[in-house]
GUMI-507033 format. One line per field, with one value per residue: residue in one letter; x, y, z of N, C-alpha, C in turn; residue number from 1. Coordinates in Angstrom, 2 decimals. Each point is the difference from the previous one (the first is absolute). Layout:
<atoms>
residu = c(a, ...)
n.x = c(X, ...)
n.y = c(Y, ...)
n.z = c(Z, ...)
ca.x = c(X, ...)
ca.y = c(Y, ...)
ca.z = c(Z, ...)
c.x = c(X, ...)
c.y = c(Y, ...)
c.z = c(Z, ...)
num = c(NUM, ...)
</atoms>
This chain:
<atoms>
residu = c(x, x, x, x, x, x, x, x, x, x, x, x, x, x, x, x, x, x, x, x, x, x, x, x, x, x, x, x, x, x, x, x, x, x, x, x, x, x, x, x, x, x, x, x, x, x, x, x, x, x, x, x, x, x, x, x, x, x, x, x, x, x, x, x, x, x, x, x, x, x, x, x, x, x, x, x, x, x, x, x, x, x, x, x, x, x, x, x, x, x, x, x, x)
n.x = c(-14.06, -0.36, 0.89, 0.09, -0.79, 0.25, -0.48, -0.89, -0.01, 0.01, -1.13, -0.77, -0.14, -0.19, -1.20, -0.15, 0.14, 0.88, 0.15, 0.97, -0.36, -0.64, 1.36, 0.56, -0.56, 0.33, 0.58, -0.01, -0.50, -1.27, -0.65, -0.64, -0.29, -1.29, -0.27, 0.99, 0.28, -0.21, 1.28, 0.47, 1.34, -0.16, 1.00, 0.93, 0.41, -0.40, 1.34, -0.34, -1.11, 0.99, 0.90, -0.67, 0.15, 1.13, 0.71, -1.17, -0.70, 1.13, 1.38, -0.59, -0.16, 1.53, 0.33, -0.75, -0.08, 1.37, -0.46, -0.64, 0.54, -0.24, -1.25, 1.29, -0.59, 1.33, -1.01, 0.77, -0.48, 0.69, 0.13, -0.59, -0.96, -0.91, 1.00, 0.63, -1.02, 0.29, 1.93, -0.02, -1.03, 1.41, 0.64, -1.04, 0.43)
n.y = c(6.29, -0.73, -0.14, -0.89, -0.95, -0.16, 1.64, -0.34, -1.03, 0.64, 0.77, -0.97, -0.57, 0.99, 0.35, -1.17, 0.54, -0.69, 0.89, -0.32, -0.54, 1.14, 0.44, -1.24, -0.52, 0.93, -0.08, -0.95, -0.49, -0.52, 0.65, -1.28, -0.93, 0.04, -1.39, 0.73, -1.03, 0.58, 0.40, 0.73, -0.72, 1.39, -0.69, 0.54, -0.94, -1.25, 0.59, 1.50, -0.52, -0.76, 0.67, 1.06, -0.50, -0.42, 1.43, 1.22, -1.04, -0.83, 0.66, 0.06, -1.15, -0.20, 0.24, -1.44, -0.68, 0.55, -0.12, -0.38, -0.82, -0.48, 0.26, 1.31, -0.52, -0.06, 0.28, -0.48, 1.15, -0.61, 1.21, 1.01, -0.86, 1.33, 0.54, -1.11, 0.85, 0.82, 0.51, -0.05, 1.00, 0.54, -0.88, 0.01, 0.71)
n.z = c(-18.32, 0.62, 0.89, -0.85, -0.02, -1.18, -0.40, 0.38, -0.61, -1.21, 0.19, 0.45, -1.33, -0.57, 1.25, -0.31, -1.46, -0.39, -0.36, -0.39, 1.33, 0.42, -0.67, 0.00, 1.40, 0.18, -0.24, -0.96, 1.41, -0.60, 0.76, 0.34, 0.67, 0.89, 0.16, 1.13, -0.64, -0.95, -0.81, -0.70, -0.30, -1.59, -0.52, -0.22, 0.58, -0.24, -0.16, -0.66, -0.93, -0.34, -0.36, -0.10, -1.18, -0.63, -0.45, -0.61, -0.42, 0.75, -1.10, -1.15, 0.22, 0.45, -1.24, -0.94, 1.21, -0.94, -1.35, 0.84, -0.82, 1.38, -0.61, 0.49, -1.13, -0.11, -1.27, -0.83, -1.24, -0.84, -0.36, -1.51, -0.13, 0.13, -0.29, 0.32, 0.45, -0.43, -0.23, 1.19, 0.07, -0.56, 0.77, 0.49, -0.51)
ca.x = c(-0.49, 0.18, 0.67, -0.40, 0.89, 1.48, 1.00, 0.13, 0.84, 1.02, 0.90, 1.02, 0.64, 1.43, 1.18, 0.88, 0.68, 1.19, -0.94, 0.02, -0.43, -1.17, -0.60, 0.07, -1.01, -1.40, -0.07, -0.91, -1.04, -0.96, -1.28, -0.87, -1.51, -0.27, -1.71, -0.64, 0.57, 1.67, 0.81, 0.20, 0.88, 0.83, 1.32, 0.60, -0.06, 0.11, 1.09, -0.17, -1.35, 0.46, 1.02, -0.70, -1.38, 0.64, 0.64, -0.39, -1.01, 0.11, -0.15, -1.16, -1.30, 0.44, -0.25, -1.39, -0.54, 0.13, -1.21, -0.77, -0.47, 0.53, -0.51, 0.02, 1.53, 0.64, 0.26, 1.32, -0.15, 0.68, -0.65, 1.20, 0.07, -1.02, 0.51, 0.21, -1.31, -0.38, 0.54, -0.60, -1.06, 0.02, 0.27, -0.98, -1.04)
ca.y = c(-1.35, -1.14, -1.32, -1.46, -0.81, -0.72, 0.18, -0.21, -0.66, 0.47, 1.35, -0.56, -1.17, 0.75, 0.23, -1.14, -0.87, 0.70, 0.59, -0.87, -1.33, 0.12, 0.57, -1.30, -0.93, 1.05, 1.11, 0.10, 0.29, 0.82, -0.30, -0.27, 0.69, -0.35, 0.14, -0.16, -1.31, -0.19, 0.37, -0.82, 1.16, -0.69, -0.66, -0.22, -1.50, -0.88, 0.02, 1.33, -0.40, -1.29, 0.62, 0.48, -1.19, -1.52, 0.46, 0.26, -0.12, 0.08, 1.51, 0.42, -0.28, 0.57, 1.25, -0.08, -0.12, 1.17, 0.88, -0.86, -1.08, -1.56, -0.86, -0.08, -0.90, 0.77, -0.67, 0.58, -0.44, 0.07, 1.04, -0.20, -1.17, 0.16, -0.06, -1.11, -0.82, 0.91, -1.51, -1.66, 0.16, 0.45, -1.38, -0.38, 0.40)
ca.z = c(-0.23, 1.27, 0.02, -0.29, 0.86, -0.87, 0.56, 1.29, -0.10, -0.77, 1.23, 0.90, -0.57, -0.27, 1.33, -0.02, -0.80, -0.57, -0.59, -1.63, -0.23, 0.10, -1.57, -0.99, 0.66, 0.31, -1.26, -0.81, 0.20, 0.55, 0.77, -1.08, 1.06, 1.28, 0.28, 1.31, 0.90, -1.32, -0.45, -1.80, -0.50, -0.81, -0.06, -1.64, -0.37, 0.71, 0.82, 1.08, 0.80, 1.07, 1.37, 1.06, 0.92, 1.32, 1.10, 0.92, 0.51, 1.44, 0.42, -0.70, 0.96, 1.68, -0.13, 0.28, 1.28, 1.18, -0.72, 0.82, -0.99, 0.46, -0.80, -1.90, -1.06, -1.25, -1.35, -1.11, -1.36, -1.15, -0.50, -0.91, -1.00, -0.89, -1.10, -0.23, 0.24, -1.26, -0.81, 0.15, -0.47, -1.43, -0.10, 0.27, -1.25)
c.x = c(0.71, 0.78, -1.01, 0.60, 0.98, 1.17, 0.20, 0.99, 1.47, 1.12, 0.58, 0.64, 1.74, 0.94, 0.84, 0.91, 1.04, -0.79, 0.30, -0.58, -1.67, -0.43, 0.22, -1.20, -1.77, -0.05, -0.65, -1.40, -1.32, -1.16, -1.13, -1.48, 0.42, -1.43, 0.00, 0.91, 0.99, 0.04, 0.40, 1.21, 0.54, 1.59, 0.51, 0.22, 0.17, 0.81, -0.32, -1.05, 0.32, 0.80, -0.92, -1.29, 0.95, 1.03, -0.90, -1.31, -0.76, -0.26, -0.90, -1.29, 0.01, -0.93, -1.17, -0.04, -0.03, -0.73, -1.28, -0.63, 0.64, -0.50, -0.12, 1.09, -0.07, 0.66, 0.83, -0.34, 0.64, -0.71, 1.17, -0.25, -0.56, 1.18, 0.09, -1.68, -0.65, 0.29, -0.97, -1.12, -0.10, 0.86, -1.28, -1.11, 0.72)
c.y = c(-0.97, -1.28, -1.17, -0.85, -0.73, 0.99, 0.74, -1.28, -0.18, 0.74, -0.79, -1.31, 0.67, 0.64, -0.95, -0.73, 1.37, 0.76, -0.87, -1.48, 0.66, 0.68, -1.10, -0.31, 1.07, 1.18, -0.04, -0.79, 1.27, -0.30, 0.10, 0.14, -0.25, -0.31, -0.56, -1.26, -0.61, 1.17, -0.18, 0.96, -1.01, -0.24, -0.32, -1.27, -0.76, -0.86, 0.45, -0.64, -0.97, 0.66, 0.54, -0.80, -0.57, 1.04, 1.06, 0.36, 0.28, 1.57, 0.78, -0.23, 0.96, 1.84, 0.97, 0.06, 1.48, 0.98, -0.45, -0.57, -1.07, -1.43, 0.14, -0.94, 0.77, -1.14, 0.59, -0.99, 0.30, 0.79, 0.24, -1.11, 0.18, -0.54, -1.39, -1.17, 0.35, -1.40, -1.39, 0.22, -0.06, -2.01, -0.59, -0.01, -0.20)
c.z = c(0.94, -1.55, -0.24, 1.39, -0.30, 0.35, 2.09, 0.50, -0.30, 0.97, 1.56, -0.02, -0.36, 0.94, 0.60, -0.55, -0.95, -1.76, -1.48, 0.37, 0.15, -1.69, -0.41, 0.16, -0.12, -1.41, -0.76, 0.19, 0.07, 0.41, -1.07, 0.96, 1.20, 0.44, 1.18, 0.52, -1.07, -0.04, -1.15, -0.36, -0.68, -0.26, -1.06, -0.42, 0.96, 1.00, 1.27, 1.24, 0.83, 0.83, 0.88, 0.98, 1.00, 0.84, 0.62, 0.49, 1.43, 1.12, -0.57, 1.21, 1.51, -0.49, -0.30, 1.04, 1.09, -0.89, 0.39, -1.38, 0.18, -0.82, -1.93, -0.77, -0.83, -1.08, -0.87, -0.71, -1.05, -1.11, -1.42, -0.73, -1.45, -1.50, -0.12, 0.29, -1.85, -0.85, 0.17, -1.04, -1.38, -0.88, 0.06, -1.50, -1.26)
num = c(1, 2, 3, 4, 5, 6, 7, 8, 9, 10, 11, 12, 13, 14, 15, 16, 17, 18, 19, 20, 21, 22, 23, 24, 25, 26, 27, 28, 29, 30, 31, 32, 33, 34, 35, 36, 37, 38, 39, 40, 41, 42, 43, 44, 45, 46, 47, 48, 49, 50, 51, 52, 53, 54, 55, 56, 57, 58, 59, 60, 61, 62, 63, 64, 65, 66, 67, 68, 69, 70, 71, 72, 73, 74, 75, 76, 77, 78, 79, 80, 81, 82, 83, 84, 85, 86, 87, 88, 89, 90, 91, 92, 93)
</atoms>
C-alpha cells in the first residue's frame, strides 16, 4: 500500500527536525483527505493547530512543491471534540 501524502510529508518533515520536537508537534496527527488542492489533517488541539500553522507551514508548502503539489493548502483541524459537543447537547435540553 503507497504512502498518503500526509505521510509523504511526514517522512521528510522529520529528516529535519530533532525526533521529540517532531513526536510533540506531528504525532498525534492524522490524515484526514485530499481533494486535489487541500489537504485536511487532523490535530489534537488547538494549540497544536496554531503552532504548525505559524511555524511550519512554510516548510510543509517547500515540500508540497517538490511533491509537484505547488498549488496545494494544507488545513489542520481540531478533531476529538465529539465528547464535549455531546455535553453541550445534553445542557441544551
Amino acid at each position: 500500500m503507497s504512502a498518503n501524502i500526509w505521510e509523504k510529508i511526514l517522512r521528510r518533515l522529520r529528516r529535519g527536525m530533532q525526533e521529540e520536537d517532531f513526536r510533540r508537534w506531528f504525532g498525534a496527527t492524522a490524515y484526514a483527505s485530499d481533494s486535489g488542492d487541500q489537504i485536511t489533517v487532523w490535530v489534537p488541539s488547538e494549540s497544536i493547530r496554531r503552532h504548525l500553522s505559524v511555524h511550519y507551514e512554510d516548510s510543509i508548502s517547500r515540500i508540497l512543491a517538490a511533491l509537484d503539489r505547488p498549488n496545494t493548502d494544507i488545513r489542520f483541524v481540531v478533531a476529538g471534540l465529539g465528547d464535549e459537543d455531546e455535553d453541550d447537547e445534553d445542557k441544551d435540553k
